[in-house]
N, C-alpha and C positions, 0 to 999 in steps of 0.2 A: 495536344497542341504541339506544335513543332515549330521550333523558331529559329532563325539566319540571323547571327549578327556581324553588321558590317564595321572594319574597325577602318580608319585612317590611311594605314598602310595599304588597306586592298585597295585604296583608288588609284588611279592615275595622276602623275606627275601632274597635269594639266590640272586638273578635280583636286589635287591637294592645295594648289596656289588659289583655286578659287571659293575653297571652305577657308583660308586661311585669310583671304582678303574680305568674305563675307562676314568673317566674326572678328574684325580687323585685331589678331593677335599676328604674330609673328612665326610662331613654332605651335605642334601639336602638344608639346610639352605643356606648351602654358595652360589649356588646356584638359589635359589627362589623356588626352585622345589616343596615347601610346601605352593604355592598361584600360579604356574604358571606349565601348562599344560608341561609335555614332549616332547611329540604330537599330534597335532590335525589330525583327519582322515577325509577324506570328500570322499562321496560318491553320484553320481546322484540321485534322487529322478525320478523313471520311472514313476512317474506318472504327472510329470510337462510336459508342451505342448509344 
């Protein structure tokens, strides 16, 4: 299995003020979002048996 996680910082200026107003905090800080993934994605590995 192989997995993408997206943190905070990789979004956009734009995409940051509107995670930040959807979970109406103020900073990633508050949060943790600047040591802990947003979301992790996990996909099959088609090559495992």
């Amino acid at each position: 299995m192989e997995t993408l996680e997206v943190y905070f910082s990789d979004l956009t200026p734009e995409a940051q003020a509107r995670v930040l107003e959807f979970y109406q905090v103020e900073s990633e800080l508050d949060m943790n979002w600047d040591v802990l993934p947003l979301v992790t994605l996990e996909r099959d590995d088609e090559s495992e048996g």
